[in-house]
Backbone as CSV, one residue per row, in Angstrom:
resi,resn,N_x,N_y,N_z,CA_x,CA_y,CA_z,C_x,C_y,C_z
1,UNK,73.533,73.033,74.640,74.927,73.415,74.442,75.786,72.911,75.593
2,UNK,76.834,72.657,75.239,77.814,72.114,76.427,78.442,73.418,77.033
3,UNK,78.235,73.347,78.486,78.592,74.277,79.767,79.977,74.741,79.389
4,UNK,80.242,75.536,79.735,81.671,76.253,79.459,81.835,76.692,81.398
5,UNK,83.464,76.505,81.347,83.790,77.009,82.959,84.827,77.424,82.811
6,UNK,85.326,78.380,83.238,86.183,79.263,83.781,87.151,79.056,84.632
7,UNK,88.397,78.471,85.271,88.843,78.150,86.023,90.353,79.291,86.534
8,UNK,89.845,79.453,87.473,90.906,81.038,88.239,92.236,80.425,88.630
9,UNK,92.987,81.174,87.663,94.592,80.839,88.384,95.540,82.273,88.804
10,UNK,96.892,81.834,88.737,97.626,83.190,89.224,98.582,83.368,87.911
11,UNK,99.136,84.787,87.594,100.383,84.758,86.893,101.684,84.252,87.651
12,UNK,101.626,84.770,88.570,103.046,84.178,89.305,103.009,83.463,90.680
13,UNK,102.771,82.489,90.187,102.530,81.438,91.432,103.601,80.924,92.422
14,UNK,103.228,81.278,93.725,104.548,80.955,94.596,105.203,79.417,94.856
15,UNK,103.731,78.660,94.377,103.910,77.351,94.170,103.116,76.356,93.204
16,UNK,104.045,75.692,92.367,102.735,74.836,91.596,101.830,74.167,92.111
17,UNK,100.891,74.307,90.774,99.439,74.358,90.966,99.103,72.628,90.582
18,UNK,98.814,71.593,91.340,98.905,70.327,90.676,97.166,70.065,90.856
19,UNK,96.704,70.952,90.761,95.232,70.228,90.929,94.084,70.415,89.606
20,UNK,94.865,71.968,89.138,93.533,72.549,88.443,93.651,71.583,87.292
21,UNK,94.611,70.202,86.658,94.603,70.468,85.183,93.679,68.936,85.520
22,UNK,93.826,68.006,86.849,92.985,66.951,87.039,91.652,67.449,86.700
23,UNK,91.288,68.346,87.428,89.939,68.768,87.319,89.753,69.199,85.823
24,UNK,90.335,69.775,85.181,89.728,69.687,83.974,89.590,68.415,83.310
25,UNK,90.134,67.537,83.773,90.332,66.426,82.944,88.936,65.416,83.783
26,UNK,88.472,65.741,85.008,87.373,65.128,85.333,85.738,66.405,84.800
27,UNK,86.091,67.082,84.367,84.768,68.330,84.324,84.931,67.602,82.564
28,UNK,85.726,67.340,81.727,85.467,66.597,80.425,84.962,65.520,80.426
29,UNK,85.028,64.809,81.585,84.352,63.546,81.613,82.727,63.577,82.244
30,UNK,82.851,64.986,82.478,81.063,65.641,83.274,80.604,66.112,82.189
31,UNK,81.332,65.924,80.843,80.391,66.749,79.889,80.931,68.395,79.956
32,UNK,81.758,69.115,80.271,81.667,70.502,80.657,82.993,70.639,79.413
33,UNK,82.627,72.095,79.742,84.388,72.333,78.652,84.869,73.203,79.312
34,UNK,86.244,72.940,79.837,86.326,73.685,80.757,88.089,74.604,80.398
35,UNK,88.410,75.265,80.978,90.136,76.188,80.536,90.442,76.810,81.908
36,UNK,91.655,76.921,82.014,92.128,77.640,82.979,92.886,79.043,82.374
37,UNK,92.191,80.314,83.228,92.774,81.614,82.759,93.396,82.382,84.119
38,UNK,94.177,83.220,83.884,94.606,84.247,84.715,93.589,85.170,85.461
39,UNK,93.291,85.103,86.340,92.553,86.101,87.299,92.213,87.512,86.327
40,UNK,93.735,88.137,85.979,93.916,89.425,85.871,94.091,89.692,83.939
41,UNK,93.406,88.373,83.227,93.099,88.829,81.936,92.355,88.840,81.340
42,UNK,92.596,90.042,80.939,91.701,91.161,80.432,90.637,90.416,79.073
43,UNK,91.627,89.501,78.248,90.832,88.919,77.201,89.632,88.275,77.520
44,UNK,90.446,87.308,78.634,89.458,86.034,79.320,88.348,86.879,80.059
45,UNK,88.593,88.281,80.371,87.695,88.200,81.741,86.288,88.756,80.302
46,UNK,86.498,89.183,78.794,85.546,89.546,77.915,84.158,88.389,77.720
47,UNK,84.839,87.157,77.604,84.111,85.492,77.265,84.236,84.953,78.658
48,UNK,83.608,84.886,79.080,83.658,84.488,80.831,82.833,83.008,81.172
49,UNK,82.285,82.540,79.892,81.692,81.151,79.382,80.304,81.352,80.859
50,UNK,79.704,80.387,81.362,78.680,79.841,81.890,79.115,79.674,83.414
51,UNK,80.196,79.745,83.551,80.198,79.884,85.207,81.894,80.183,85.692
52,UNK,82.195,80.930,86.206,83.475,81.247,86.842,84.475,80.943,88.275
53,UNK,84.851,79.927,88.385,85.738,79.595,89.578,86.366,80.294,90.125
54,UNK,86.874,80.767,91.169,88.072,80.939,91.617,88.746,79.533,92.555
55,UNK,89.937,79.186,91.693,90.434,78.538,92.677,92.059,78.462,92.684
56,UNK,92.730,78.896,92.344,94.387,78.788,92.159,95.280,80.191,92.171
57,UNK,94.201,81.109,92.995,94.884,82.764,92.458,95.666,82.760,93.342
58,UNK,96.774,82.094,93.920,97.583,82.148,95.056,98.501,83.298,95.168
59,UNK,98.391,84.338,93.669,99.645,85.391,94.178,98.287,86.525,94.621
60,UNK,97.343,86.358,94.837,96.283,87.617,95.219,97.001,88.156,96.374
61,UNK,97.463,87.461,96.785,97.754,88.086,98.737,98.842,89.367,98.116
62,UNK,99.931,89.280,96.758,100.365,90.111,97.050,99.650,91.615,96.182
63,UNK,98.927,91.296,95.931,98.013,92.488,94.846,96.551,93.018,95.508
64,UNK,96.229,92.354,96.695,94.564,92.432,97.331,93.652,93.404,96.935
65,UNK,94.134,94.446,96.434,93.149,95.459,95.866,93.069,95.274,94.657
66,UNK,94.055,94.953,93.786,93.764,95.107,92.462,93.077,93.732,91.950
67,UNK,93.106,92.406,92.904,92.321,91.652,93.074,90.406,91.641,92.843
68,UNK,90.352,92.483,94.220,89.335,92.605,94.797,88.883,93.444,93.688
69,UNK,89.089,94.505,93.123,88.706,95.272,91.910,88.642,94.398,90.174
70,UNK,88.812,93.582,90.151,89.420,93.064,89.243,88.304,91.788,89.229
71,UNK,88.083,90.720,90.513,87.065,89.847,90.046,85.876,89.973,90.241
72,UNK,85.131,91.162,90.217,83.525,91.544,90.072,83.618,91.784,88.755
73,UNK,84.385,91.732,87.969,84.099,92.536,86.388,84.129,91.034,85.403
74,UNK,84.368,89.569,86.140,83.875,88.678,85.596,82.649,87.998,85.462
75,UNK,81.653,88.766,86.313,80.442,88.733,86.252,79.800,88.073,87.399
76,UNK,78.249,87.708,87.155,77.782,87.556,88.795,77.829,86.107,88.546
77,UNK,78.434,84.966,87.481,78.731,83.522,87.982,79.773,83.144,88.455
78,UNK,80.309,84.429,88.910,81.647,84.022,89.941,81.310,83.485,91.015
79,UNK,82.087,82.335,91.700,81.484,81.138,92.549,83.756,80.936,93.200
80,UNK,83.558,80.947,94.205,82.522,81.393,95.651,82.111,82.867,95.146
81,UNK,80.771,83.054,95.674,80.174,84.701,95.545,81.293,85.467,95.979
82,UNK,81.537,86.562,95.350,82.219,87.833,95.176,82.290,88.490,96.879
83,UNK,80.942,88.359,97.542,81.104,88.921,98.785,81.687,88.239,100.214
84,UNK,81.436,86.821,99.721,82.236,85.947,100.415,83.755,85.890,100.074
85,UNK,84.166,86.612,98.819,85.702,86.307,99.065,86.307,87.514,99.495
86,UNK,85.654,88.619,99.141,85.904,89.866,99.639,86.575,90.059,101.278
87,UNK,84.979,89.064,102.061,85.476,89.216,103.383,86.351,88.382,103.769
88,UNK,86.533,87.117,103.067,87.845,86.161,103.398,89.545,86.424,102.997
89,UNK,89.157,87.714,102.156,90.467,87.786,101.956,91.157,88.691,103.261
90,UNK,90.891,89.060,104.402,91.344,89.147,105.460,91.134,88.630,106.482
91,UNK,92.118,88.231,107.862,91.473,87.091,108.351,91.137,87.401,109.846
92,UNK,90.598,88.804,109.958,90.174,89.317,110.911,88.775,89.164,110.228
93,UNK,88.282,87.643,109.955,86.823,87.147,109.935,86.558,86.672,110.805
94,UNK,87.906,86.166,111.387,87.891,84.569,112.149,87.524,85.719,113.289
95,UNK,87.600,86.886,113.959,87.061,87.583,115.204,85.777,87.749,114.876
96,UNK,85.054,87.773,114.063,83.472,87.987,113.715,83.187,86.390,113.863
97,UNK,83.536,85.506,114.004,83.127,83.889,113.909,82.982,83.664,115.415
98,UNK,84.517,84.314,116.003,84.623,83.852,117.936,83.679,84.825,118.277
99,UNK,83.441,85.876,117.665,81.771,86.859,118.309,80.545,86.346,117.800
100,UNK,80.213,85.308,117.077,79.215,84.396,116.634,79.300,82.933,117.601
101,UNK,80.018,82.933,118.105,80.277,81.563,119.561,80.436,80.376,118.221
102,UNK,81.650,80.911,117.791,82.507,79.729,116.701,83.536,79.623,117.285
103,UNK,84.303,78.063,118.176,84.759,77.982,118.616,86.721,78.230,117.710
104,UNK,87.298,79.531,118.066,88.725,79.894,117.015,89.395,79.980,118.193
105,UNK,90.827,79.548,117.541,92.371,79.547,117.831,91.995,81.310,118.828
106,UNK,92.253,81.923,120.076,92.152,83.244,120.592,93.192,83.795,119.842
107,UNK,92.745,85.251,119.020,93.006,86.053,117.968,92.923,87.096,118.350
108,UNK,94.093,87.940,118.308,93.983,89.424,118.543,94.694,90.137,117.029
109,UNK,94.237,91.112,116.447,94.109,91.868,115.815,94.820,92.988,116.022
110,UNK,96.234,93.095,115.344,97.183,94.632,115.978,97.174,95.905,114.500
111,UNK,96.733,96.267,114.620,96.496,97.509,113.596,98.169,98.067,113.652
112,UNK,98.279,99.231,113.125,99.309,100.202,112.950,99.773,100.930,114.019
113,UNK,100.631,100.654,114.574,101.193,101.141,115.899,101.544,100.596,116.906
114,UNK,100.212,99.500,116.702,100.018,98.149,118.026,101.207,97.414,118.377
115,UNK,101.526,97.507,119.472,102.592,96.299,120.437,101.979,95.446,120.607
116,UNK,102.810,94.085,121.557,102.387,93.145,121.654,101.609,93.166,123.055
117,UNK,101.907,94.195,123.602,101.104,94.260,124.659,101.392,92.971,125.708
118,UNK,100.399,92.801,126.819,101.034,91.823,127.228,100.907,90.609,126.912
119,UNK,101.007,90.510,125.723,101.369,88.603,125.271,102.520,88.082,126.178
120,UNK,102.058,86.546,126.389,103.398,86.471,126.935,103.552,84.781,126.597
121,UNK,103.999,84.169,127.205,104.529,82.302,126.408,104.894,82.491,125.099
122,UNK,104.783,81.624,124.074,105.085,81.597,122.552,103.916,82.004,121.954
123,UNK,104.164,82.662,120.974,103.058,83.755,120.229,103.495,83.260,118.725
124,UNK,102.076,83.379,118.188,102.569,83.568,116.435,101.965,84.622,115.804
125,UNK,102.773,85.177,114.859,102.660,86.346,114.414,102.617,86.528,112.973
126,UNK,101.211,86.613,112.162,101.263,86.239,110.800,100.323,87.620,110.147
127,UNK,100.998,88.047,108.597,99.603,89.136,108.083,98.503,88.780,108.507
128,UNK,97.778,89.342,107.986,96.178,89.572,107.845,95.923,89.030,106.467
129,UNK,96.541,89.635,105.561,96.256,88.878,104.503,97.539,88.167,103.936
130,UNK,97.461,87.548,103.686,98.694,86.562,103.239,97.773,84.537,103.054
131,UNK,99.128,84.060,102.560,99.115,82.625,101.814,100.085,81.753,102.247
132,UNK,99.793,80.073,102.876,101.006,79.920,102.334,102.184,79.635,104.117
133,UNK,101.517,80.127,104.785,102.411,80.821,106.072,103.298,81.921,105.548
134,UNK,103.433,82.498,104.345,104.244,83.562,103.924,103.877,84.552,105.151
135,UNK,105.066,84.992,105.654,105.161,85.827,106.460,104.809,85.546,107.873
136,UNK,105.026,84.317,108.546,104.613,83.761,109.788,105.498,83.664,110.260
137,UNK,105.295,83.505,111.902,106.823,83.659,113.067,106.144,83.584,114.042
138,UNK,107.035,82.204,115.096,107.020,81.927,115.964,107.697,82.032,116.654
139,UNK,107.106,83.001,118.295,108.796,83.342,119.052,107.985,83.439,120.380
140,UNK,108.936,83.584,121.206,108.370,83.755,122.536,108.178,85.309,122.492
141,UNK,107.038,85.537,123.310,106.244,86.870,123.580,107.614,87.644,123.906
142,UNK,108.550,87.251,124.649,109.501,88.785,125.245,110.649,88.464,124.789
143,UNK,110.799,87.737,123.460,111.965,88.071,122.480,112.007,89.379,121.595
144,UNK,113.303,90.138,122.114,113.166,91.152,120.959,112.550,90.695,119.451
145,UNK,113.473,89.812,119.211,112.708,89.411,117.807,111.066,89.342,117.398
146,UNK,110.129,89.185,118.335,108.706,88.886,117.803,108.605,90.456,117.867
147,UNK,109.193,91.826,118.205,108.698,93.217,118.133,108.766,93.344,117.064
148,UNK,110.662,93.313,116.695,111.058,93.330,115.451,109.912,92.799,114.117
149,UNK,109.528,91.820,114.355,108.973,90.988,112.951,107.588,91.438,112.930
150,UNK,107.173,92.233,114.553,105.818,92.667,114.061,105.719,93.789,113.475
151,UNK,106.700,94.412,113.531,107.197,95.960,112.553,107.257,95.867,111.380
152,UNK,108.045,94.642,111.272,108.208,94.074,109.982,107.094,94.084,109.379
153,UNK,106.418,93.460,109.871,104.485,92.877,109.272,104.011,94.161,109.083
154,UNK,103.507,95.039,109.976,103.231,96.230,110.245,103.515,97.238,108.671
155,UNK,104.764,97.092,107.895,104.997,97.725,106.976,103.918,97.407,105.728
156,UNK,103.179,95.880,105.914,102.534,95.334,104.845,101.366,95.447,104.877
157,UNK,100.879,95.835,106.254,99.237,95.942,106.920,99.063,94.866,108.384
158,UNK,97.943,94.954,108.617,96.964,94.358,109.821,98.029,93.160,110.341
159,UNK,97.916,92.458,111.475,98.708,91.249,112.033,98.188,90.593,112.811
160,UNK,97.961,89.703,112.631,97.350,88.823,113.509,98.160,87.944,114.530
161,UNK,97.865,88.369,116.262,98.444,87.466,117.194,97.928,86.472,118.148
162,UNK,98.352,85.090,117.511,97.835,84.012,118.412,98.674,83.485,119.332
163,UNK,98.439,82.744,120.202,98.931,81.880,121.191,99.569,80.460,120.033
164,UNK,100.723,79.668,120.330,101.075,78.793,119.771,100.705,77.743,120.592
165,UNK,99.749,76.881,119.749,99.268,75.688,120.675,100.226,74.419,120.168
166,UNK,100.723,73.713,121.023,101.734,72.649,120.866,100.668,71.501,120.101
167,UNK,99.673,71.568,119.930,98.765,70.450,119.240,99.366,70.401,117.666
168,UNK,99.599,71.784,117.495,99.634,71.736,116.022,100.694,70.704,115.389
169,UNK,101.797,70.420,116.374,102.603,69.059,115.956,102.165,68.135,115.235
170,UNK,100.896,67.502,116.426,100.145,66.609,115.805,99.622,66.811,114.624
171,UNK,99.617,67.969,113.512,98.568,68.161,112.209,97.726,68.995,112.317
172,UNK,97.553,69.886,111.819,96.225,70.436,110.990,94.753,69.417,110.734
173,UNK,94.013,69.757,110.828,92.645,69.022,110.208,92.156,69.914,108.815
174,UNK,92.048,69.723,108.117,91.564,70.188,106.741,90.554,69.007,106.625
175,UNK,88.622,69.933,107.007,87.857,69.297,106.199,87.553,69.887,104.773
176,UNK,87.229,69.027,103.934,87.034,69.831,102.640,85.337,69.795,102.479
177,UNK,84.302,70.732,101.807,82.968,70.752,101.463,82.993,71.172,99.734
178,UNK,82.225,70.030,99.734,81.842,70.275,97.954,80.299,71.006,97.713
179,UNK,79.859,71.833,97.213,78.895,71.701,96.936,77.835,71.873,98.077
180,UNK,78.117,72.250,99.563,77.869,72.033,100.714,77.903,70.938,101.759
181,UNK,78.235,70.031,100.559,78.432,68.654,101.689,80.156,68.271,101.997
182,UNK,80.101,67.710,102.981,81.234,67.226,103.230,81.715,66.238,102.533
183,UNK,83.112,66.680,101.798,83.640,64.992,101.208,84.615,64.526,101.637
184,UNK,85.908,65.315,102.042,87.034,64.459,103.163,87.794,65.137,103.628
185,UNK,88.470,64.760,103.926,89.655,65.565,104.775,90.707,64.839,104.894
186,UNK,92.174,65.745,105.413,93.265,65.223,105.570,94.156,65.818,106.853
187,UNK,95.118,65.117,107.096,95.655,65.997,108.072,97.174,66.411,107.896
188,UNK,97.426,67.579,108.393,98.941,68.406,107.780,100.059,68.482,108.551
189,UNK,100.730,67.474,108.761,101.398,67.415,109.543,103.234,68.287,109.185
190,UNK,103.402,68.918,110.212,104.743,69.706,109.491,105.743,68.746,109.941
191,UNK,107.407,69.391,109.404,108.499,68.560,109.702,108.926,68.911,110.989
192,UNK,109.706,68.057,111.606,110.354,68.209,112.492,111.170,69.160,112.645
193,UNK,110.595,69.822,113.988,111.435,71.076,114.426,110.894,72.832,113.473
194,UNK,110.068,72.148,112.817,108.784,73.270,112.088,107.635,73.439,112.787
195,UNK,106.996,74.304,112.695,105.677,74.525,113.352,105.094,74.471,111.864
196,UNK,105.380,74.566,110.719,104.118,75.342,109.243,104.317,73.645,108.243
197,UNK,102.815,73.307,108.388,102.584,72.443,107.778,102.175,72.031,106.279
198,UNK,102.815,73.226,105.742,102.408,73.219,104.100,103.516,72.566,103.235
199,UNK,103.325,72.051,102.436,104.442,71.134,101.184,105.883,71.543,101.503
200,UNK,105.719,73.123,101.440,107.238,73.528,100.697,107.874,73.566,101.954
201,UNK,106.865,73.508,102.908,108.175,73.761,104.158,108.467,72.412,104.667
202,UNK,108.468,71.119,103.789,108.835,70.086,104.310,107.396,69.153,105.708
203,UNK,106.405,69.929,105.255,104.768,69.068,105.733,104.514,68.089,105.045
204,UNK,104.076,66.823,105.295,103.554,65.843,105.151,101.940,65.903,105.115
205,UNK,101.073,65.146,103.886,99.498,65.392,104.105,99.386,64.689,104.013
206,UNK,98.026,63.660,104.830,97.648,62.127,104.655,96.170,62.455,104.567
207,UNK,95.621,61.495,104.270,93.971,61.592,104.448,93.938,60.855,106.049
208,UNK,92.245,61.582,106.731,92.263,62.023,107.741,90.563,62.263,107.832
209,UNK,90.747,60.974,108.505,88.508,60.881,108.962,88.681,62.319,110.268
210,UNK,87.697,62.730,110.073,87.609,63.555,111.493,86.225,63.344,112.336
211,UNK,86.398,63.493,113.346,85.583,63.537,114.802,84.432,64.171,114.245
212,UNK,83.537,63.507,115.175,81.863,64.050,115.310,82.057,65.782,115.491
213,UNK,83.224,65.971,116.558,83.184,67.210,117.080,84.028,68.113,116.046
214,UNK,85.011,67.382,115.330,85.263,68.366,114.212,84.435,68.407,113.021
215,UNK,83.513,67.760,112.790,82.469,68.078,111.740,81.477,69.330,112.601
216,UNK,81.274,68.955,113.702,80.409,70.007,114.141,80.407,71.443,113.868
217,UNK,81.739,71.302,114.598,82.546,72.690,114.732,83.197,73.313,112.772
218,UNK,82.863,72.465,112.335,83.392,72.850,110.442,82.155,73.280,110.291
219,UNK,80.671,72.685,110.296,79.369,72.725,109.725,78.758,74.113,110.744
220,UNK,79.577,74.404,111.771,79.261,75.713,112.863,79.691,76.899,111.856
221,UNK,81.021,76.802,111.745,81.282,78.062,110.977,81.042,78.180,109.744
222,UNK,80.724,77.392,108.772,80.103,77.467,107.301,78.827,78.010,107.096
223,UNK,78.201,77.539,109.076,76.571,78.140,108.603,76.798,79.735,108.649
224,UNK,77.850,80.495,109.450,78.017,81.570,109.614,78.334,82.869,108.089
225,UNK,78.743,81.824,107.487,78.919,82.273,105.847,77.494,83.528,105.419
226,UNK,77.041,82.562,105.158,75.700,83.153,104.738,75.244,83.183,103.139
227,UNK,75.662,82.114,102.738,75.374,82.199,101.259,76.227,80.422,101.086
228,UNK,75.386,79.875,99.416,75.743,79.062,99.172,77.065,78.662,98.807
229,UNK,77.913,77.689,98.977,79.331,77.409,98.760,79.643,76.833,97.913
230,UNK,80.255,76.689,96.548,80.613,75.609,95.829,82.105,74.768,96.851
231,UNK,82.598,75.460,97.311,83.385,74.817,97.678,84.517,75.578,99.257
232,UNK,84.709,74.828,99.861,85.223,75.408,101.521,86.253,74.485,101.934
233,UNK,87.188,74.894,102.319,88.238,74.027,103.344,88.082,74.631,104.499
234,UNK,87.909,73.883,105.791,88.402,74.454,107.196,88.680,73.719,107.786
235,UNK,89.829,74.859,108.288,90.960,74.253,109.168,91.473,74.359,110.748
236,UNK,91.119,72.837,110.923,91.059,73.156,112.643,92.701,72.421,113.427
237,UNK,92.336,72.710,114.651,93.542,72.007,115.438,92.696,71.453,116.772
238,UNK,93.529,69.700,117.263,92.969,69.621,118.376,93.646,70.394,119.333
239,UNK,92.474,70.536,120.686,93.546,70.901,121.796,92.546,69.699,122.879
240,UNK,92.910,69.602,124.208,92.785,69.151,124.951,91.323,69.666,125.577
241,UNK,90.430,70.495,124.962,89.644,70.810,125.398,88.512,71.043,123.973
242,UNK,88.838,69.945,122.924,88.086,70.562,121.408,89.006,71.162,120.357
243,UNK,88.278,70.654,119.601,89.047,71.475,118.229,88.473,72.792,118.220
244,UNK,89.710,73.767,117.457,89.267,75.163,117.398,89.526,75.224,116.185
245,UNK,88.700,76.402,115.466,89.079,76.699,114.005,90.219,77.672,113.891
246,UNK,91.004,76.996,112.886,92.106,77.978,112.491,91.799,78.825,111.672
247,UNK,91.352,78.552,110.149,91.292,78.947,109.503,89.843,78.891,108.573
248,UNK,89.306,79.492,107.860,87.858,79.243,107.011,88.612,79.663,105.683
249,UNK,88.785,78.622,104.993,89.185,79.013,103.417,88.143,78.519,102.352
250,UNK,88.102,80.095,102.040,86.876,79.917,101.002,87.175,80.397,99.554
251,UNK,88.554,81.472,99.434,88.925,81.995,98.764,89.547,80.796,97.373
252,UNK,90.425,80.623,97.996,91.540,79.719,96.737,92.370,78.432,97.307
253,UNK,91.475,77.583,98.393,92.469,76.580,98.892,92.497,75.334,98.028
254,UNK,94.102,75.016,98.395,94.371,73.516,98.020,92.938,72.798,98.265
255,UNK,92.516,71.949,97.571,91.240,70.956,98.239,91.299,69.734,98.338
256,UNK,92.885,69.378,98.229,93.309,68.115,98.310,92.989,66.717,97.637
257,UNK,91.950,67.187,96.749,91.203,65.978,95.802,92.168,65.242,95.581
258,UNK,93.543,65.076,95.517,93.941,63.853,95.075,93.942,63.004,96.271
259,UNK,93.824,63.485,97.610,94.051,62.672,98.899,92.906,61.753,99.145
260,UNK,91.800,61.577,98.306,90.212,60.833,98.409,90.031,60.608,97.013
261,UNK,89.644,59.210,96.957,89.155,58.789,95.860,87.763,59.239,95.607
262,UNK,87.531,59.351,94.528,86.541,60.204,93.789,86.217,61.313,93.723
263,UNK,87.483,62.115,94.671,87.157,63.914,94.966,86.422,64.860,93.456
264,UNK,87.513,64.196,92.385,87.948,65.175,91.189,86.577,65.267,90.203
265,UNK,86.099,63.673,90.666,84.514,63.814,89.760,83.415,64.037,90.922
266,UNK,83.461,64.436,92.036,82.619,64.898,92.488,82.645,66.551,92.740
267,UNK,83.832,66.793,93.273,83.927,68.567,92.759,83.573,68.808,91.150
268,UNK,84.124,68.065,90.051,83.169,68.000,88.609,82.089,68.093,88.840
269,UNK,81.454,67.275,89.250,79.941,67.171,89.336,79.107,68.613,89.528
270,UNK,79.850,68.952,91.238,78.939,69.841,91.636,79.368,71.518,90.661
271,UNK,80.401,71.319,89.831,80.643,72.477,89.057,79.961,72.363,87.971
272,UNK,79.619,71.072,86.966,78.544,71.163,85.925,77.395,71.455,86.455
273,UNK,76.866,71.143,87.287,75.447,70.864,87.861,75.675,72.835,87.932
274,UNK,76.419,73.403,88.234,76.091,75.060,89.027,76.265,75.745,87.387
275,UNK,76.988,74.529,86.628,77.196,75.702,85.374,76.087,75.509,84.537
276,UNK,75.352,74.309,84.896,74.168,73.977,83.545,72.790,75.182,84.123
C-alpha cells in the first residue's frame, strides 16, 4: 500500500508557509501520499495515515498548552517524538545544554518577579516560549525601557536574558539535519539597523557552508537530544572565541529546503523511508 503522511500546520499563521506544499510535491515523487492538516483537527487527528509530522504549527507559541495536550492524541508516529517537542517548546533547554558543556549564547532565566538584576551593557530580552522574535527587545541593561518590557513579558510567562553579541550582524548560522545527517545550511542575515534576522523583519537568507567547528558544536547538542530526529535546525552565532548555540529547533522550523538543491527530495526521502 502506498504510505500516507500527515503534515502539521497552523490555523492562523503569523506568516506564510512556502515550504510545506514543495514537499508534498517531492513526497509524490517518493511514492508517498501525503496532505497537510491543522494541528488542532479534530477530523484529521481520527485518520492520522502512517506517519505524522510536525512542521508548520507556527501559531503553537500562542496556545502552548492546548498544543502540548492536543498532539499526543495523534498517536505514537508523531515525528519529532512527542517528548522532544514537549521540552523544546520552552527555551530554558538551552540552560540544561550549557549544564551538559554545550557551548550557548550565556542565558539567564527570570521567572515571575525577577529583575534584571545586575545586567549591565546591551541585553536581549525575549519569552520563553515564543516564534518568530515575536516579543524580543534590545536595550541597554539601565534603560528604563528593558524593566518596562520585562514586565511586559512577565504578563505572558518565563523570559529569557542574554547578552547582545555584535556578531549577530554578521548572520545567524542555521545548520539543517535530515534524518540525522547533515544537509545544509544558510546564513540570516538581518537589515540594517535591526538586530532580528527573520523574512518579515526585512533579513536576508543565503546558503552558507559552515566551519568544522560549527558542525561540531551542531552534532554536540543534537547528541544531547536523546532520541532519533527526523529533522533539526540549529542555530548558532560566531563570536571571536567560537560559535555558540542560539537556538536548538526541533519543534516547527523553517528548514530552508529551497536554499540547497536537492533538500525537498531528500527530506522526502527520509519521511517515506520513516513512513514505510
Amino acid at each position: 500500500m502506498t504510505p500516507r503522511i500527515t503534515l502539521l500546520t497552523g490555523a492562523d499563521m503569523p506568516v506564510p508557509d512556502d515550504e510545506t506544499v514543495h514537499l508534498v510535491a517531492a513526497l509524490d515523487r517518493a511514492g508517498v501520499q501525503a496532505r497537510i492538516a491543522v494541528w488542532s483537527d479534530e477530523e484529521a487527528i481520527t485518520d492520522p495515515g502512517d506517519l505524522v509530522v510536525v512542521r508548520t504549527t507556527w501559531d503553537y507559541t500562542f496556545m502552548p498548552d492546548r498544543f502540548l495536550a492536543t498532539l499526543p492524541r495523534w498517536g505514537a508516529t508523531l515525528q519529532n517524538p512527542f517528548p522532544v517537542i514537549e521540552r523544546n517548546v520552552r527555551k530554558r533547554y538551552l540552560l540544561a545544554l550549557a549544564d551538559a558543556g554545550v557551548p550557548v549564547v550565556p542565558t539567564r532565566l527570570l521567572t515571575a518577579g525577577e529583575t534584571l538584576g545586575a545586567a549591565t551593557g546591551r541585553i536581549v530580552l525575549k519569552p520563553e516560549i515564543a516564534a518568530g522574535a515575536d516579543g524580543i527587545g534590545l536595550f541597554d541593561a539601565d534603560d528604563p525601557a528593558a524593566a518596562a518590557h520585562l514586565q511586559d513579558l512577565h504578563r505572558r510567562g518565563d523570559v529569557l536574558l542574554q547578552p547582545y553579541l555584535e556578531s549577530v550582524q554578521d548572520g545567524e548560522r542555521s545548520l539543517v539535519y535530515l534524518g540525522g545527517e547533515y544537509s545544509h545550511a544558510v546564513r540570516k542575515v538581518p537589515a540594517d539597523g535591526d538586530f532580528r534576522v527573520q523574512l518579515e523583519h526585512g533579513g536576508t537568507t543565503i546558503p552558507y557552508v559552515p566551519t568544522p567547528a560549527e558542525r561540531r558544536l551542531a552534532e554536540a547538542a543534537l547528541a544531547e537530544v536523546g532520541h532519533d530526529l527526523l529533522y533539526a535546525r540549529v542555530d548558532l552565532v560566531a563570536t571571536p572565541d567560537g560559535p555558540l548555540l542560539m537556538e536548538l529547533e526541533l519543534i516547527e522550523p523553517d528548514l530552508f529546503l529551497g536554499h540547497a538543491d536537492g533538500a525537498f527530495d531528500r527530506f522526502a526521502a527520509v519521511l517515506a523511508a520513516a513512513a514505510r
